[in-house]
C-alpha angles and dihedrals in degrees: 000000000000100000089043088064095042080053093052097038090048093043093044084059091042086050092051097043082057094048093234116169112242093023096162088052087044098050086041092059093049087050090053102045082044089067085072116096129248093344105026093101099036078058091037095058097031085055097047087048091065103039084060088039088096092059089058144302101240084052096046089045093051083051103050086047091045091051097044082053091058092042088052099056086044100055095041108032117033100020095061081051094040091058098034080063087048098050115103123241113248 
């Protein structure tokens, strides 16, 4: 859950900094898809990247970078330390 919330909060800024209309739906949608397992935020993005594709490519492309970027340094930085703290001591 908690790494579902850091995904929505960091795309919602990625979404601002790129100027998208309905940035908060759209953030909410990629928090949501981000509470599936294994695959949830890779749909999630994919799915947000073609909803802005008629805005422009250039603009849906920056995005999906942008977001695989976020779900990167999630996956890899703060849930190995999110479920070392929820580990129990033997």
């Amino acid at each position: 859950m908690l790494l579902s919330i850091f995904f929505g909060i960091s795309t919602f800024v990625v979404f601002i900094l790129r100027d998208i209309s309905n940035a908060l739906v759209m953030a909410a949608v990629a928090g949501a898809f981000g509470l599936i397992p294994g695959i949830g935020a890779t749909i999630g993005i994919s799915l947000i990247s073609l909803i802005i594709l008629p805005q422009g490519i250039m603009l849906s492309l920056k995005v999906l970078v942008g977001c695989i970027v976020l779900q990167q340094v999630e996956e890899n930085l703060l849930m190995p330390r999110i479920i070392l703290c929820k580990a129990p001591l033997i």
